[in-house]
TIDREN-166542 format. One record per residue (C-alpha): x, y, z; residue number from 1. Coordinates in nm, 4 decimals. Layout:
N
R        X        Y        Z num
R        X        Y        Z NUM
...
This chain:
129
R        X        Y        Z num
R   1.7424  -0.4396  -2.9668   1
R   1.5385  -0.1926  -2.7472   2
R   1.5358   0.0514  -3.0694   3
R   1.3402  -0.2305  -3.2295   4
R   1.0961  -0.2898  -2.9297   5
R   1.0023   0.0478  -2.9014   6
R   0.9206   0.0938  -3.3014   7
R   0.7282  -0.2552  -3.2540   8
R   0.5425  -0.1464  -2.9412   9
R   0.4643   0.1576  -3.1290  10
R   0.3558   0.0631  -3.4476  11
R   0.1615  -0.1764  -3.2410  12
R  -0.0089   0.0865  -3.1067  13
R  -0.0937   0.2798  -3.3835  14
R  -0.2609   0.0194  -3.5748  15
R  -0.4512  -0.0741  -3.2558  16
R  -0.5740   0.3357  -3.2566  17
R  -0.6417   0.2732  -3.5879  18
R  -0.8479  -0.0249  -3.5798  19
R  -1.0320   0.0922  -3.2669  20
R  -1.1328   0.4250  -3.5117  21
R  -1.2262   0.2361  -3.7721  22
R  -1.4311  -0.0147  -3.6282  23
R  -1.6684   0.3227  -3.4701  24
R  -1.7385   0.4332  -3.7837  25
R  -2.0763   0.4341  -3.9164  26
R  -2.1585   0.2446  -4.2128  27
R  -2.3179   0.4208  -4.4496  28
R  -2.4847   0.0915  -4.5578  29
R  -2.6523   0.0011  -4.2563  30
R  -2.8659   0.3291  -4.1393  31
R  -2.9726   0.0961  -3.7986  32
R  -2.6343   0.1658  -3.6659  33
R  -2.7131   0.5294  -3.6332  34
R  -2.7965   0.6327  -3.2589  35
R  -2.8924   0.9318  -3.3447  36
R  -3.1963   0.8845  -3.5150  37
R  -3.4559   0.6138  -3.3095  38
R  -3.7255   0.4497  -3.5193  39
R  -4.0165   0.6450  -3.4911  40
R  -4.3059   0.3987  -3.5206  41
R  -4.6469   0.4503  -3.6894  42
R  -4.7638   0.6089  -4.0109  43
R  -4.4481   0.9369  -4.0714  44
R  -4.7259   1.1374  -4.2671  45
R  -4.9510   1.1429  -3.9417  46
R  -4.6726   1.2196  -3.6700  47
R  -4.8025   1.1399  -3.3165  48
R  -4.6933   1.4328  -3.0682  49
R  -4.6724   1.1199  -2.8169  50
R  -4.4464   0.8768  -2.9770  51
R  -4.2375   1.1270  -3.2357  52
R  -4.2170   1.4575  -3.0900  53
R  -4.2141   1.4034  -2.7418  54
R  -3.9371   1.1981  -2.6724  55
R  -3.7073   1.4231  -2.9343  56
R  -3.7867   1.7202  -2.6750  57
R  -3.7131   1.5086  -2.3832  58
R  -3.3543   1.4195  -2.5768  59
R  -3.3001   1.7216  -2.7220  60
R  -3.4707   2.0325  -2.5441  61
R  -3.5834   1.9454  -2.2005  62
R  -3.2277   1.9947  -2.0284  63
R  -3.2363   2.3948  -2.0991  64
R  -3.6656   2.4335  -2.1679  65
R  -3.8079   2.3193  -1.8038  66
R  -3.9217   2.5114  -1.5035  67
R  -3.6801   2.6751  -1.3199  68
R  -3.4289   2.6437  -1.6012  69
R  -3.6187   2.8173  -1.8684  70
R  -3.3865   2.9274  -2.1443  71
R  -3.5017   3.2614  -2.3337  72
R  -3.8505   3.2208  -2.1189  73
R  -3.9338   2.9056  -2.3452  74
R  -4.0428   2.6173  -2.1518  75
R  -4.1128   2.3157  -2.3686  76
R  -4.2068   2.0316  -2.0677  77
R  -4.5445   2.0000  -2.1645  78
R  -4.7787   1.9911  -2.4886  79
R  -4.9345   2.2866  -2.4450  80
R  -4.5792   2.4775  -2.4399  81
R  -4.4642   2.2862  -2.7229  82
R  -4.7838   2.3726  -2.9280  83
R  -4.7525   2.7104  -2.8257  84
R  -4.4291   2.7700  -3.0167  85
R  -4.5427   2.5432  -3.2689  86
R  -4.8441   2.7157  -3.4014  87
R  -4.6542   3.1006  -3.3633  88
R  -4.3440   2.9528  -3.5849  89
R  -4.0938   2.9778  -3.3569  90
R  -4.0512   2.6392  -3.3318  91
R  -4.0032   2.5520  -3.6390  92
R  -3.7617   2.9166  -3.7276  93
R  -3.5208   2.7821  -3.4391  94
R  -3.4514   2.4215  -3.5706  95
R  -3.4682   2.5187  -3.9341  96
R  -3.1761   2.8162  -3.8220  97
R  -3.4103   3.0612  -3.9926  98
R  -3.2791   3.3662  -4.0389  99
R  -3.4340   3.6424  -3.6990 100
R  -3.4292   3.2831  -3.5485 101
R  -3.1763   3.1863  -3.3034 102
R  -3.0633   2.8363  -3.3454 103
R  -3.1535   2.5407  -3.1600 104
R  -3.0045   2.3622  -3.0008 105
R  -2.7189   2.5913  -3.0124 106
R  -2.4197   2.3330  -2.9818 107
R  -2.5726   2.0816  -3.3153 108
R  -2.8008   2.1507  -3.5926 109
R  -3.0669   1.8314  -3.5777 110
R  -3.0138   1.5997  -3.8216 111
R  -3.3625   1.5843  -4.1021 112
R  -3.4849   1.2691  -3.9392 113
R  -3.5544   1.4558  -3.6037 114
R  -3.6966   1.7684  -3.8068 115
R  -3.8925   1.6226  -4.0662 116
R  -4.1257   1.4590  -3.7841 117
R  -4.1438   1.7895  -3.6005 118
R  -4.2140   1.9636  -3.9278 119
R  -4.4849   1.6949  -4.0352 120
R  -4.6813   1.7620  -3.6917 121
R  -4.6315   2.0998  -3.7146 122
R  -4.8235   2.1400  -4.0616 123
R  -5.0597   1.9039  -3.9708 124
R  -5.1657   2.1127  -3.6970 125
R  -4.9853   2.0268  -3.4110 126
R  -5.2225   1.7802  -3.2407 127
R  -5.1921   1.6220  -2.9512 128
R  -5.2099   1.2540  -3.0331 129
């Protein structure tokens, strides 16, 4: 009898595991579940520094590009410092993992819905709009 409890409780507990895995998946299906990639609103062939790039720098970057925590000498807290690297190609070398580029972030490779706006407003000239 306790034999048979314990495979029950277990088994319960694997199909609860189970179910709990499952139902976190992302469904291919329905792109709005993914977290990773917000909505950028406004026109994607005229990227506004503002509304696209900014906030994927304050998500992304910020944490290891700021004053007094300046990784490789790189600060990216302001436009200016983003444009900087923007117009000299670093920026885009480092999240393209370019080869003579060192890749960032170092811990994920961005997924093409966070690039492709960077990449947009860097060919269009970087502006600050």
């Amino acid at each position: 009898m306790i034999s048979s409890l314990k495979t029950f409780v277990g088994l319960g507990f694997w199909i609860i595991l189970m179910m709990s895995i499952y139902s976190c998946r992302k469904d291919p299906a329905n792109p709005s579940q993914d977290t990773t990639c917000p909505q950028i609103s406004g026109d994607t062939t005229n990227v506004s520094y503002s509304l696209a790039i900014k906030p994927i720098f304050e998500k992304h970057c910020i944490s290891c590009h700021q004053p007094g925590n300046s990784m490789g000498n790189i600060l990216l807290n302001s436009y200016q410092n983003v444009q900087t690297v923007a117009l000299n190609g670093k920026l885009e070398g480092v999240i393209m993992r370019k080869s003579g580029y060192t890749p960032m972030p170092p811990s994920q490779t961005l997924p093409a819905c966070l690039t492709n706006p960077i990449l947009t407003w860097i060919h269009e000239g970087s502006r600050n709009n």
